[in-house]
PDB file of N, CA, C and O in Angstrom:
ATOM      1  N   UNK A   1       0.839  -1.185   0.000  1.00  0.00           N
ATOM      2  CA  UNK A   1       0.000   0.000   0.000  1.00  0.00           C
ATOM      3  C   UNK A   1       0.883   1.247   0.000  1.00  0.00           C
ATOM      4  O   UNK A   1       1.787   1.590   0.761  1.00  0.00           O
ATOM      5  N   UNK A   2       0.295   1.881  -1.192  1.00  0.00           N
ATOM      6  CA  UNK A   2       1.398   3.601  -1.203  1.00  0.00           C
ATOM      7  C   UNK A   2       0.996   4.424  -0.064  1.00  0.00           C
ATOM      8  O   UNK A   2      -0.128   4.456   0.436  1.00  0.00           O
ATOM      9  N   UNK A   3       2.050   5.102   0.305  1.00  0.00           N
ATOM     10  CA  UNK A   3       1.877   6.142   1.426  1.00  0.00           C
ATOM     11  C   UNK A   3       1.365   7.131   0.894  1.00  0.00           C
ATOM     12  O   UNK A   3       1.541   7.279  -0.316  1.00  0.00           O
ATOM     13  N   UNK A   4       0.388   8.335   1.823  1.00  0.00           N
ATOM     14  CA  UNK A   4       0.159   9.279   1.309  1.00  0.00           C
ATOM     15  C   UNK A   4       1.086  10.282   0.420  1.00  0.00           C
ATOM     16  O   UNK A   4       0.764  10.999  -0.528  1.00  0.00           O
ATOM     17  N   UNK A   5       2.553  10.053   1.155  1.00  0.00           N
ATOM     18  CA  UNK A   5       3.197  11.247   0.682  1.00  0.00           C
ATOM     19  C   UNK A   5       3.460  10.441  -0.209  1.00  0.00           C
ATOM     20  O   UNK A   5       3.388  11.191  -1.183  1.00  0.00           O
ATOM     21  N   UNK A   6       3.768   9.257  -0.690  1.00  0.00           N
ATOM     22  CA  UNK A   6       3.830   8.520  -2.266  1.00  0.00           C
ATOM     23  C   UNK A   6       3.289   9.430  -3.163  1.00  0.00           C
ATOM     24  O   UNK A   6       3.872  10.186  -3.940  1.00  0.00           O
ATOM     25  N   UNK A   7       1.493   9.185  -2.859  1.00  0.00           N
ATOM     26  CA  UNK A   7       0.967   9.930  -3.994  1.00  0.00           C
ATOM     27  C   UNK A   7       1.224  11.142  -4.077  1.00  0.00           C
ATOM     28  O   UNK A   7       1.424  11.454  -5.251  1.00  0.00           O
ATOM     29  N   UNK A   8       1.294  11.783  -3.540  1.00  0.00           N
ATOM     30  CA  UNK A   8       1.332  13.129  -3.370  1.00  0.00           C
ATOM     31  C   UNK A   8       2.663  13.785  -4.329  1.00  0.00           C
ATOM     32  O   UNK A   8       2.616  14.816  -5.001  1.00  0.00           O
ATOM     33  N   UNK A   9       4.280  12.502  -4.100  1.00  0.00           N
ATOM     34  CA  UNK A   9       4.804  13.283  -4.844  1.00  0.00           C
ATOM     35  C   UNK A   9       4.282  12.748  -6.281  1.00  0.00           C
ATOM     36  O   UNK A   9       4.095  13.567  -7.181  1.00  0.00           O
ATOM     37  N   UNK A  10       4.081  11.564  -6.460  1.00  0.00           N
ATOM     38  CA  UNK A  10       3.550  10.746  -8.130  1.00  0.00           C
ATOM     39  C   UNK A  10       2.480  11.389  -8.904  1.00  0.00           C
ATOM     40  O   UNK A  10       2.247  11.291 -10.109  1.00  0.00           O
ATOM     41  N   UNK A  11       1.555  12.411  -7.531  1.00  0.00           N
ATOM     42  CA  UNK A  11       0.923  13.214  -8.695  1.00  0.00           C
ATOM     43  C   UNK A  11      -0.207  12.253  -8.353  1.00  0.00           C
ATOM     44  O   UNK A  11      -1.018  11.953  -9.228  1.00  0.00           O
ATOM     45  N   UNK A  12      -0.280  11.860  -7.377  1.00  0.00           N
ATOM     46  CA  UNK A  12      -1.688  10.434  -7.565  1.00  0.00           C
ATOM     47  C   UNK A  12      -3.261  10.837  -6.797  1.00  0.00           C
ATOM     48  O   UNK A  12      -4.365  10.309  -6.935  1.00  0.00           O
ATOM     49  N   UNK A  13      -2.778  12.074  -5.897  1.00  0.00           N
ATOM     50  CA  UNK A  13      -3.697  13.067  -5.135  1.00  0.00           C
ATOM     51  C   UNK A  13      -3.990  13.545  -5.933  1.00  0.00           C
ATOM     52  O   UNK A  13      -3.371  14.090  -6.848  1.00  0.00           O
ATOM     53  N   UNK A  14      -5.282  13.386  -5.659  1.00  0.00           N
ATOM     54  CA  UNK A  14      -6.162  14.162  -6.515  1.00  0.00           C
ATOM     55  C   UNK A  14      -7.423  14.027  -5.833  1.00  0.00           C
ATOM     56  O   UNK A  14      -8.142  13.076  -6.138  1.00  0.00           O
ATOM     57  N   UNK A  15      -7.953  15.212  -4.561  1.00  0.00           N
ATOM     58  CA  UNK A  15      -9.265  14.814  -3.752  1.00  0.00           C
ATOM     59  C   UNK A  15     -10.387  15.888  -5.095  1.00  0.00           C
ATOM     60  O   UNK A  15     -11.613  15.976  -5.021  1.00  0.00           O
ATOM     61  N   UNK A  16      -9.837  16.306  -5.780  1.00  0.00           N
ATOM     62  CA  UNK A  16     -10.842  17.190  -6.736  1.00  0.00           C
ATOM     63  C   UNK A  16     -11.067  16.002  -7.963  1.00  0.00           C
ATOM     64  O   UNK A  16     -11.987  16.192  -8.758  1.00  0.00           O
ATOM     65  N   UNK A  17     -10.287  14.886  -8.088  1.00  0.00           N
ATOM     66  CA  UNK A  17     -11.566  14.101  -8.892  1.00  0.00           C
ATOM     67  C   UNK A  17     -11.749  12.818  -8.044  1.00  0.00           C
ATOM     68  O   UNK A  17     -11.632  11.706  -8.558  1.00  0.00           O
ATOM     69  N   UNK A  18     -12.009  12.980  -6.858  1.00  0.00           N
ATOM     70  CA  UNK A  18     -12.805  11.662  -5.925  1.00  0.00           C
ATOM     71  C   UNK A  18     -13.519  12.109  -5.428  1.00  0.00           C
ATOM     72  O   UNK A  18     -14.262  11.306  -4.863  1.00  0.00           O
ATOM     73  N   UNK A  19     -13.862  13.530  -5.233  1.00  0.00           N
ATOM     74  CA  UNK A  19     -14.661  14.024  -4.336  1.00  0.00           C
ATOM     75  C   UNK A  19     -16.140  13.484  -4.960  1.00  0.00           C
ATOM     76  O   UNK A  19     -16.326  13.229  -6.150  1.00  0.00           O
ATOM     77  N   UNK A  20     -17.131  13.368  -3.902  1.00  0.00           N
ATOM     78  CA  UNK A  20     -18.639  12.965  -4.270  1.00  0.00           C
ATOM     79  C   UNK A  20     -19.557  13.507  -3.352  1.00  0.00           C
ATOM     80  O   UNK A  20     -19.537  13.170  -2.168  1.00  0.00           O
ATOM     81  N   UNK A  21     -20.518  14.481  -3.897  1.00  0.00           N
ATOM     82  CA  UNK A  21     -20.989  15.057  -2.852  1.00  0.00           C
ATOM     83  C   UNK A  21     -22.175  14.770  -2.042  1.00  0.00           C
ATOM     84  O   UNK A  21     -23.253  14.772  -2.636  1.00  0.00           O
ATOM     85  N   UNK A  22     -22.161  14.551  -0.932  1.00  0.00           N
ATOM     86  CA  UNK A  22     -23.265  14.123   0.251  1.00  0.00           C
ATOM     87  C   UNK A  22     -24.635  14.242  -0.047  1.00  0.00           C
ATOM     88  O   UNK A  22     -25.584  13.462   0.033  1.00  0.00           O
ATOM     89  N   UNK A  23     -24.479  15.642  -0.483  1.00  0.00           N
ATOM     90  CA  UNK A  23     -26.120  16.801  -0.696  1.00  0.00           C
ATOM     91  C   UNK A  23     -26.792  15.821  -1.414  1.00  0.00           C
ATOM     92  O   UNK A  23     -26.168  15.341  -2.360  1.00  0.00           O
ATOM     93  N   UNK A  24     -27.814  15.443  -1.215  1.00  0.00           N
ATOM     94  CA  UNK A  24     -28.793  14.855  -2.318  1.00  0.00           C
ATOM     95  C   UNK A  24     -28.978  15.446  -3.275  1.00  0.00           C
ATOM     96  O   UNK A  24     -29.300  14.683  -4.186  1.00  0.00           O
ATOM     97  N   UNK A  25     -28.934  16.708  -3.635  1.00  0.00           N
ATOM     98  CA  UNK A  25     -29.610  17.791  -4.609  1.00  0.00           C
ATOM     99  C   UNK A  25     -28.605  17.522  -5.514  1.00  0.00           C
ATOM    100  O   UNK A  25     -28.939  17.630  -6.694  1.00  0.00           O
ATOM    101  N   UNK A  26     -27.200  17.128  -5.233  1.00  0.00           N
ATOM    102  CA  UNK A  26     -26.478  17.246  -6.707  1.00  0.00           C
ATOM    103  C   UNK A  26     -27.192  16.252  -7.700  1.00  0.00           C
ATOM    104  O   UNK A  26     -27.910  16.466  -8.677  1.00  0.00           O
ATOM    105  N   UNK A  27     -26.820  15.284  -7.208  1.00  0.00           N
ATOM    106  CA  UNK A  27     -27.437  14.225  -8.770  1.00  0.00           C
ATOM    107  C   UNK A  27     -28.469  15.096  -9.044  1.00  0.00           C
ATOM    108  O   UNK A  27     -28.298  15.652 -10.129  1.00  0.00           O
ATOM    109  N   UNK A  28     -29.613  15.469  -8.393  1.00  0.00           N
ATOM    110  CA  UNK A  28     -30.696  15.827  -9.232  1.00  0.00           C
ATOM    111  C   UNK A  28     -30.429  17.567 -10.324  1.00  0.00           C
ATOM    112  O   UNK A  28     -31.220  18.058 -11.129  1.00  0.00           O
ATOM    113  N   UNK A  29     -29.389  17.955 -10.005  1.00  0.00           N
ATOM    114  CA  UNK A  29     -28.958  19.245 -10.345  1.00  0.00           C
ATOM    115  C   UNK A  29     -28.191  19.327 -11.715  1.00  0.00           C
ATOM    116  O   UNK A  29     -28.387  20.006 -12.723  1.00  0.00           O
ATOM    117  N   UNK A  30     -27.304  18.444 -11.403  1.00  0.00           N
ATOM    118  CA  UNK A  30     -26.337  17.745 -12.777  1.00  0.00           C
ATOM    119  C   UNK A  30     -27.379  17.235 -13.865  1.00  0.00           C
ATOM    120  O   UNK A  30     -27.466  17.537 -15.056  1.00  0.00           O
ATOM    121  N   UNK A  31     -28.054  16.471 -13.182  1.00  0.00           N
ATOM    122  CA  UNK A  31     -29.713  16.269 -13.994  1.00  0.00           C
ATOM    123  C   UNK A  31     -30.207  17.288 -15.099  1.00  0.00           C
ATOM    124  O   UNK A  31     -30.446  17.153 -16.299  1.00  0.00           O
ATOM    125  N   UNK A  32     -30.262  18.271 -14.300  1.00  0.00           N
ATOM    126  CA  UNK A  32     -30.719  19.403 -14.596  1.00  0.00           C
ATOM    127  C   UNK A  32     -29.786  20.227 -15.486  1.00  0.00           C
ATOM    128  O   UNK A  32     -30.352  21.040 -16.216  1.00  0.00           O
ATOM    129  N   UNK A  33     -28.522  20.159 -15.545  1.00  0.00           N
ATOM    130  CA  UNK A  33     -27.724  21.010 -15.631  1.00  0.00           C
ATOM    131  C   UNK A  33     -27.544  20.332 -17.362  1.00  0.00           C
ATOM    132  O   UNK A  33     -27.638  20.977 -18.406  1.00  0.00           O
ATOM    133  N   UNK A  34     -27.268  18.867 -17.202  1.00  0.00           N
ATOM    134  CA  UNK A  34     -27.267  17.782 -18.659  1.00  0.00           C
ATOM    135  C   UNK A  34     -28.893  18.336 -19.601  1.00  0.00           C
ATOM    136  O   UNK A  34     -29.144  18.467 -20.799  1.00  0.00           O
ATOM    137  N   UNK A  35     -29.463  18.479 -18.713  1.00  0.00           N
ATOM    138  CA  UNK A  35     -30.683  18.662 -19.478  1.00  0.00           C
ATOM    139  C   UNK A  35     -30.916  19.824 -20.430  1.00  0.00           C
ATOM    140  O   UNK A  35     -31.295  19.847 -21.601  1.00  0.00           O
ATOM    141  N   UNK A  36     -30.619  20.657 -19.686  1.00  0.00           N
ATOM    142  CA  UNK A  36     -30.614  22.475 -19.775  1.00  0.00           C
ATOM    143  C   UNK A  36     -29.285  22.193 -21.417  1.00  0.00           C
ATOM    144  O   UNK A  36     -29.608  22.634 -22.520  1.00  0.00           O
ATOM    145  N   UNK A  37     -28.199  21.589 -21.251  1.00  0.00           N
ATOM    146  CA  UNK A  37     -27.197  21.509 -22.364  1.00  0.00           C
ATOM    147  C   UNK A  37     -27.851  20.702 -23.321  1.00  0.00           C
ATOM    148  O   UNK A  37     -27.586  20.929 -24.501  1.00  0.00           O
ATOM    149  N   UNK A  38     -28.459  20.021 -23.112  1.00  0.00           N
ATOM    150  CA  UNK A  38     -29.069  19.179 -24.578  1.00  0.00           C
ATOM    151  C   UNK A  38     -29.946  19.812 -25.131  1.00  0.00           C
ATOM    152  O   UNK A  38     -30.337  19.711 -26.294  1.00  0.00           O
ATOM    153  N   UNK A  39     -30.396  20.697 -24.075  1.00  0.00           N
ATOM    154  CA  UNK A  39     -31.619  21.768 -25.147  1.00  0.00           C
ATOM    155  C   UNK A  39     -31.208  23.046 -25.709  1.00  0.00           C
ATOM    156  O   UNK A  39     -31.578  23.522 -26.783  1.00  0.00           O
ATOM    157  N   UNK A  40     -30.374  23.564 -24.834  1.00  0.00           N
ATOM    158  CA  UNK A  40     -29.704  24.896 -25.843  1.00  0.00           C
ATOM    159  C   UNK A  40     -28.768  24.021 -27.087  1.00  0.00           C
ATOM    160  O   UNK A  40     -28.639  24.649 -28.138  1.00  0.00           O
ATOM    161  N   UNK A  41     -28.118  22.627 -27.030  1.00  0.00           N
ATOM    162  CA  UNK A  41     -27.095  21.989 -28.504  1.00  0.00           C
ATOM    163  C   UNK A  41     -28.314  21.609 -28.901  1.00  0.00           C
ATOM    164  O   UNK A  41     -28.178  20.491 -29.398  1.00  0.00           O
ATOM    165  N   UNK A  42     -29.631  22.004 -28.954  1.00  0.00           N
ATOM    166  CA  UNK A  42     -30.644  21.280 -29.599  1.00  0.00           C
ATOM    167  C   UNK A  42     -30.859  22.809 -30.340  1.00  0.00           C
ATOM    168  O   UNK A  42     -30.827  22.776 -31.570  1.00  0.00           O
ATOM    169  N   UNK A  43     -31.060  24.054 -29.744  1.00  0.00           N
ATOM    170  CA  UNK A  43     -31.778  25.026 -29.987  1.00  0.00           C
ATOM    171  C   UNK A  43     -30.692  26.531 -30.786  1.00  0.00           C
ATOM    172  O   UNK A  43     -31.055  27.555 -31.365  1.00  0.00           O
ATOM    173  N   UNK A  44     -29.252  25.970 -30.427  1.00  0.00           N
ATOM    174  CA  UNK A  44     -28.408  27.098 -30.569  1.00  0.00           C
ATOM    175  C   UNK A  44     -27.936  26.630 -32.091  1.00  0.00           C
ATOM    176  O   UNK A  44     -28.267  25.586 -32.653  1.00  0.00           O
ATOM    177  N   UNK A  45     -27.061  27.697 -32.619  1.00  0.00           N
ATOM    178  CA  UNK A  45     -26.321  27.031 -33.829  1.00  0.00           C
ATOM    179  C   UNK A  45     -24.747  26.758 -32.897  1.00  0.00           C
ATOM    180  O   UNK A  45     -24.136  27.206 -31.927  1.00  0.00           O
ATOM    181  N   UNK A  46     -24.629  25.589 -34.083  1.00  0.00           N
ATOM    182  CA  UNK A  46     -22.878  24.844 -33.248  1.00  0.00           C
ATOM    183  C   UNK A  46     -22.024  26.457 -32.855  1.00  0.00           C
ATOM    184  O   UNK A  46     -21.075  26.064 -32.176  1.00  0.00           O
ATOM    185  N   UNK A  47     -21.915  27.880 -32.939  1.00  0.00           N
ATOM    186  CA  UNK A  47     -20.776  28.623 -33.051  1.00  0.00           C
ATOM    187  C   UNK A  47     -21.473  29.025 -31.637  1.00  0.00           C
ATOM    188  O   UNK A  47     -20.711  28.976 -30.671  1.00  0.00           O
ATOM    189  N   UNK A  48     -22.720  29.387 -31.400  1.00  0.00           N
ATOM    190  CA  UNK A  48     -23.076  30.102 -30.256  1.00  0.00           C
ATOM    191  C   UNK A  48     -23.430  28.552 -28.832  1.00  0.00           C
ATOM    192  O   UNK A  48     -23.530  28.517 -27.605  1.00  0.00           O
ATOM    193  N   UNK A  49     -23.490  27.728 -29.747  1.00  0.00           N
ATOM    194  CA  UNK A  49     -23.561  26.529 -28.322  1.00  0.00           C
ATOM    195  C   UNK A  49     -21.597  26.623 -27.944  1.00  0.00           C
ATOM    196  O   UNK A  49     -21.078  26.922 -26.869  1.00  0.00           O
ATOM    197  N   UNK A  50     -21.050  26.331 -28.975  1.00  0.00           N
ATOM    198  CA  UNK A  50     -19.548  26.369 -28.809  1.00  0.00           C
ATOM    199  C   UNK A  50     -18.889  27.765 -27.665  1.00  0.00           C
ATOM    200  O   UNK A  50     -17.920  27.566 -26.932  1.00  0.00           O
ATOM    201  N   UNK A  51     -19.534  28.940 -27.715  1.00  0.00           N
ATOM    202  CA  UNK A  51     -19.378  30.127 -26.858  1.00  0.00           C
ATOM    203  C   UNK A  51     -19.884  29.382 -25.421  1.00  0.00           C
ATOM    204  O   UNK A  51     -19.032  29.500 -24.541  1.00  0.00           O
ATOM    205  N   UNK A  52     -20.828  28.803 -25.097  1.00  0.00           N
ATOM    206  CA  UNK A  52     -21.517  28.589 -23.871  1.00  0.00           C
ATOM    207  C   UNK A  52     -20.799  27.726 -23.077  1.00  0.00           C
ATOM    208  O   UNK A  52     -20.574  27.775 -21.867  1.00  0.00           O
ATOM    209  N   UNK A  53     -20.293  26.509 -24.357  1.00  0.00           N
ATOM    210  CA  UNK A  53     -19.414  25.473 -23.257  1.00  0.00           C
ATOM    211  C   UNK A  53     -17.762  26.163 -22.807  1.00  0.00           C
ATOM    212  O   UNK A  53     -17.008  25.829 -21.893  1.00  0.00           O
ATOM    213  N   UNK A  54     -17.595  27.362 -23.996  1.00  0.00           N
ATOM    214  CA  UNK A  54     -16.505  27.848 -23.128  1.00  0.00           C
ATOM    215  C   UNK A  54     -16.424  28.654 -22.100  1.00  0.00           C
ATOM    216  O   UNK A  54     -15.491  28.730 -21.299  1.00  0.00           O
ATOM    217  N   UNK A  55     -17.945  29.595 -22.127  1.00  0.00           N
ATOM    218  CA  UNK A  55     -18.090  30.421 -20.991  1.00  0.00           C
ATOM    219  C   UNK A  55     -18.332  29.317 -19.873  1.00  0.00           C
ATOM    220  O   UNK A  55     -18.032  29.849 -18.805  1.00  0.00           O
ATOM    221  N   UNK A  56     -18.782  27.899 -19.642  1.00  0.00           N
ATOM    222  CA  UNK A  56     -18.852  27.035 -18.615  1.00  0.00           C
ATOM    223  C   UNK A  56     -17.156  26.595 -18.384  1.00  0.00           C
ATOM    224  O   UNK A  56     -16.629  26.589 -17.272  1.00  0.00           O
ATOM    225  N   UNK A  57     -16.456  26.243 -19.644  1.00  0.00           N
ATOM    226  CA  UNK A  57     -15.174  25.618 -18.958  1.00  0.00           C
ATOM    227  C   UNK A  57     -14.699  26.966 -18.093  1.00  0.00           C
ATOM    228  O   UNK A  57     -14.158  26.926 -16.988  1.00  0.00           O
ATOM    229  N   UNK A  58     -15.037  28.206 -18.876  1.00  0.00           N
ATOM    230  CA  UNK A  58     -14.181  29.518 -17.825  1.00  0.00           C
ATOM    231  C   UNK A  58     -14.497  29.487 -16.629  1.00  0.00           C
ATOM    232  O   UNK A  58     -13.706  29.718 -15.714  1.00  0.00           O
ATOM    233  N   UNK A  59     -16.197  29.073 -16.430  1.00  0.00           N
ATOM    234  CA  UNK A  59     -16.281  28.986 -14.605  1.00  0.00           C
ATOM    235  C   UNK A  59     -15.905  27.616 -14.337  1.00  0.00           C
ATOM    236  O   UNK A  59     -15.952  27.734 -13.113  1.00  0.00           O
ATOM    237  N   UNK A  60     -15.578  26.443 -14.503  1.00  0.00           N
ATOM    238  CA  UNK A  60     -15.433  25.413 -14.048  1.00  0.00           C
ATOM    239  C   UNK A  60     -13.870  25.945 -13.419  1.00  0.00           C
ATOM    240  O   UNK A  60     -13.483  26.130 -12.265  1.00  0.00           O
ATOM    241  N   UNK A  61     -13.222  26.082 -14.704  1.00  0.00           N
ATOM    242  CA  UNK A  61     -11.643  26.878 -13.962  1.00  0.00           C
ATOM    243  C   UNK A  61     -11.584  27.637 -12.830  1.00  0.00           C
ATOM    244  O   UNK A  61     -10.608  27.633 -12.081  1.00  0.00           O
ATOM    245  N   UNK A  62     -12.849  28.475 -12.610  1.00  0.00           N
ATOM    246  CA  UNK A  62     -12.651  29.434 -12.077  1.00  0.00           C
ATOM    247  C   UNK A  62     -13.353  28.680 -10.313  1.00  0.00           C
ATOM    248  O   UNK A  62     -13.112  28.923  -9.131  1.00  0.00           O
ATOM    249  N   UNK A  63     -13.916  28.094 -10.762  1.00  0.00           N
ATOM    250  CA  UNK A  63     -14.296  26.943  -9.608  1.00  0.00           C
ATOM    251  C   UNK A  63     -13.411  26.169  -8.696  1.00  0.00           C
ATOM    252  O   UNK A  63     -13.498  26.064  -7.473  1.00  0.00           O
ATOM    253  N   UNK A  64     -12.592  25.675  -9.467  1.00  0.00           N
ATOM    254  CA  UNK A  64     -11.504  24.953  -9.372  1.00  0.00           C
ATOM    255  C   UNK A  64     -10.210  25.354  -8.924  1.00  0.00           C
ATOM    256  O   UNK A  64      -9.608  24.528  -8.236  1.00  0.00           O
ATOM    257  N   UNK A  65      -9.749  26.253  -9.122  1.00  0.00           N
ATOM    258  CA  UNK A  65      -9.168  27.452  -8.160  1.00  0.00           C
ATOM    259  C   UNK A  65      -9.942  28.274  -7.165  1.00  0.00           C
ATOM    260  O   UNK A  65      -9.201  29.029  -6.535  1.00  0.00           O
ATOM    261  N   UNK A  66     -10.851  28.329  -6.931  1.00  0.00           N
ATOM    262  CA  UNK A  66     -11.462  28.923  -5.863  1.00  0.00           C
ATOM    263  C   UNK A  66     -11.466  27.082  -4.507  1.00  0.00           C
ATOM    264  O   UNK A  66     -11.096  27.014  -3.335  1.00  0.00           O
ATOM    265  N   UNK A  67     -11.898  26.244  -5.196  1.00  0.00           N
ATOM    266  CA  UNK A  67     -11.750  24.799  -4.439  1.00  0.00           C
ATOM    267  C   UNK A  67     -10.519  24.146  -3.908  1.00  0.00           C
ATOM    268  O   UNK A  67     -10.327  23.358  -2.983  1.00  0.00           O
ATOM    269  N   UNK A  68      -9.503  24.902  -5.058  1.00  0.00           N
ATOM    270  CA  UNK A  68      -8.115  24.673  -4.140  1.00  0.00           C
ATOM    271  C   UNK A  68      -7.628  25.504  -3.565  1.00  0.00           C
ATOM    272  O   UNK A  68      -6.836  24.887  -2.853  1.00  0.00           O
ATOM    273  N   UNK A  69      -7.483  26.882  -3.264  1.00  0.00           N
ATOM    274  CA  UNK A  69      -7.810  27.682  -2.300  1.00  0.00           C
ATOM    275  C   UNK A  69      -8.137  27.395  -1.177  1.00  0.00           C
ATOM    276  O   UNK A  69      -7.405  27.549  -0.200  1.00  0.00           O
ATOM    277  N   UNK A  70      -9.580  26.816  -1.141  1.00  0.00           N
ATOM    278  CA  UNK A  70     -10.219  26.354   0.283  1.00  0.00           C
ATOM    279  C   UNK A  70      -9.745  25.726   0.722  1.00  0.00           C
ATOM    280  O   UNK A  70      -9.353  25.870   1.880  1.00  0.00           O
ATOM    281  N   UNK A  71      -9.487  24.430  -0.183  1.00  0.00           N
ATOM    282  CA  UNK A  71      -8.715  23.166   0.658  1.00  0.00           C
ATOM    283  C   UNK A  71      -7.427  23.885   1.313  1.00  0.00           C
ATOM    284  O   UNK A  71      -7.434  23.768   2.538  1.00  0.00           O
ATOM    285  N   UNK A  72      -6.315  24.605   0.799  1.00  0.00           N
ATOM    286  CA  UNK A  72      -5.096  24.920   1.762  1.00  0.00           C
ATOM    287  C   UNK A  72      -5.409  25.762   2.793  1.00  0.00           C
ATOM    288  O   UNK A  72      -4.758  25.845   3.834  1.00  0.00           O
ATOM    289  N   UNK A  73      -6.699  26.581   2.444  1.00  0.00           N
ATOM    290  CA  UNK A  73      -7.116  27.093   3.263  1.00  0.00           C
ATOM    291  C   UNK A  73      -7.974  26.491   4.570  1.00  0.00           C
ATOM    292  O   UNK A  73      -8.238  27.110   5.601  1.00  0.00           O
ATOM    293  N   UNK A  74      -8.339  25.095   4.237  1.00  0.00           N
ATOM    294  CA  UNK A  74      -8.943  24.426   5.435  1.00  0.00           C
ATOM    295  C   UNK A  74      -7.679  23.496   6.253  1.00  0.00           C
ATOM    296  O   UNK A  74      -7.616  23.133   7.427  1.00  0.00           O
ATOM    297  N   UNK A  75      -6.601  23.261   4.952  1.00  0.00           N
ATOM    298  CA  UNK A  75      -5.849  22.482   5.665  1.00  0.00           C
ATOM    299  C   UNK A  75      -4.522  23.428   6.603  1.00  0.00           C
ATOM    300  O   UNK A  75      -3.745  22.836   7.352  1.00  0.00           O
ATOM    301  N   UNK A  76      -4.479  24.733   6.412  1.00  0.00           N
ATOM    302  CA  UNK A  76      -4.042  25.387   7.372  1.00  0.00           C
ATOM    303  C   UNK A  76      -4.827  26.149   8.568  1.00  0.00           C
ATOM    304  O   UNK A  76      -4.375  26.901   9.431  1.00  0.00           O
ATOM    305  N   UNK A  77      -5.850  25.808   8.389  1.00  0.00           N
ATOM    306  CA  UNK A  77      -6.532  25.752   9.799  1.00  0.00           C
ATOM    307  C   UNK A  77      -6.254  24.943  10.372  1.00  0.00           C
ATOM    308  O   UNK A  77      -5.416  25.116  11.257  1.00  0.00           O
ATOM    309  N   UNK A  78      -6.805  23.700  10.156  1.00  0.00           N
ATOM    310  CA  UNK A  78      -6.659  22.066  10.632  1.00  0.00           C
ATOM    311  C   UNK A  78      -5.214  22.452  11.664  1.00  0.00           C
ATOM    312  O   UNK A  78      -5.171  22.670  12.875  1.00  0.00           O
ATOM    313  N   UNK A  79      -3.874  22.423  10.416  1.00  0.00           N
ATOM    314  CA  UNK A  79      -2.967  22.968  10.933  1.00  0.00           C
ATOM    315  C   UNK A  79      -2.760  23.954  12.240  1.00  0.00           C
ATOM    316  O   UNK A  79      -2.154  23.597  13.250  1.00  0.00           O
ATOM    317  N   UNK A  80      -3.133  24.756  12.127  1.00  0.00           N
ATOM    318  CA  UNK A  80      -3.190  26.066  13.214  1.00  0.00           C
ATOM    319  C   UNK A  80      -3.894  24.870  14.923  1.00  0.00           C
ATOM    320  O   UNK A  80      -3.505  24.790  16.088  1.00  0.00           O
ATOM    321  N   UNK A  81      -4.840  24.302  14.264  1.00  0.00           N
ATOM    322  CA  UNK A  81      -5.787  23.898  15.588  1.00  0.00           C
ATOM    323  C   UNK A  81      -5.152  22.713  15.673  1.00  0.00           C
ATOM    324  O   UNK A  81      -5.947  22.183  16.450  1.00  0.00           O
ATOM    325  N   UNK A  82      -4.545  22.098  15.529  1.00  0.00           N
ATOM    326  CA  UNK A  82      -3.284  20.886  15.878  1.00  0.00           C
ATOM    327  C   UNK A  82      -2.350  22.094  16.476  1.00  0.00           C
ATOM    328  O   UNK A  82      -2.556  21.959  17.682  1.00  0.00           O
ATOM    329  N   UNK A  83      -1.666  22.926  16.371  1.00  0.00           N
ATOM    330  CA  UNK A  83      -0.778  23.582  17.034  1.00  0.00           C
ATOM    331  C   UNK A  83      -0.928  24.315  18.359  1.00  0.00           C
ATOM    332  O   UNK A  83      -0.194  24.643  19.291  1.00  0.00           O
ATOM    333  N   UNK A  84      -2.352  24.435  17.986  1.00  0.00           N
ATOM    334  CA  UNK A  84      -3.086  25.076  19.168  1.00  0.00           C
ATOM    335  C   UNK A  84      -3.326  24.187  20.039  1.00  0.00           C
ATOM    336  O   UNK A  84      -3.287  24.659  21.175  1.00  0.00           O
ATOM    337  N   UNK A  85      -3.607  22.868  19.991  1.00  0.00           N
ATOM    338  CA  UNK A  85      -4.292  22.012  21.091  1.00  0.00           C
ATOM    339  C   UNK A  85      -3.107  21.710  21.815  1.00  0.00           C
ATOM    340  O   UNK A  85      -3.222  21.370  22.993  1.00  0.00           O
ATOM    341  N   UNK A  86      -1.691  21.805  21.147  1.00  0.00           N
ATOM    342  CA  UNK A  86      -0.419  20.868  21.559  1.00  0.00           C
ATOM    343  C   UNK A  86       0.374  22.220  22.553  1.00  0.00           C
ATOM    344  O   UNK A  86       0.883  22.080  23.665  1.00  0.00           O
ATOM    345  N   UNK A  87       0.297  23.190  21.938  1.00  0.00           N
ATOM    346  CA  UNK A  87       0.871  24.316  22.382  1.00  0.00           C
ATOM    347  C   UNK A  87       0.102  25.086  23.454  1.00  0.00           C
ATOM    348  O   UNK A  87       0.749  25.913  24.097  1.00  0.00           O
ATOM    349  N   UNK A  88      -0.946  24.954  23.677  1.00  0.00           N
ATOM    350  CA  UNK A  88      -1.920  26.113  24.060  1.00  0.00           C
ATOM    351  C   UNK A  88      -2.043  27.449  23.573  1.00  0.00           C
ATOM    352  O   UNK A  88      -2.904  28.198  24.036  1.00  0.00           O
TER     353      UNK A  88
END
C-alpha cells in the first residue's frame, strides 16, 4: 500500500476528482444542468452553443481554483488547531 506522501509526490492526489458530494440535490442538479445543455445543442447554432461550453469551462476553472484555495485554506486551519491544542 502507497503512502500518502507517495501519492502526493507521483501526482496520484487528486481529492478534486474523488470528491462525491453528500447533498442529495447534486445528482438531481447535474440532472438538470445535462438537461438544460441538450436543449440549448438542440436550440443554438454549433458557433453560439460552442461560446456557452466555453463560458462554462471559464467557470469550471474558475471553480476549481477557488476549491483549491479552500482546501489549503482548510488544511491550514486544521494545521493552526493541531498547534493550538499541543501548544496552548
Amino acid at each position: 500500500m502507497k503512502s500518502i506522501l507517495e501519492d502526493m509526490y507521483y501526482g496520484n492526489l487528486r481529492p478534486d476528482e474523488s470528491i462525491k458530494s453528500a447533498d442529495p440535490r447534486a445528482k438531481q442538479l447535474h440532472q438538470e444542468v445535462m438537461m438544460l445543455m441538450d436543449n440549448y445543442q438542440k436550440k443554438l447554432a454549433a458557433a453560439e452553443f460552442e461560446e456557452i461550453e466555453r463560458l462554462l469551462d471559464l467557470v469550471g476553472e474558475l471553480n476549481s481554483m477557488h476549491a483549491a484555495a479552500a482546501f489549503v485554506q482548510g488544511y491550514r486551519i486544521g494545521a493552526l488547531m493541531i498547534m493550538e491544542v499541543y501548544c496552548g
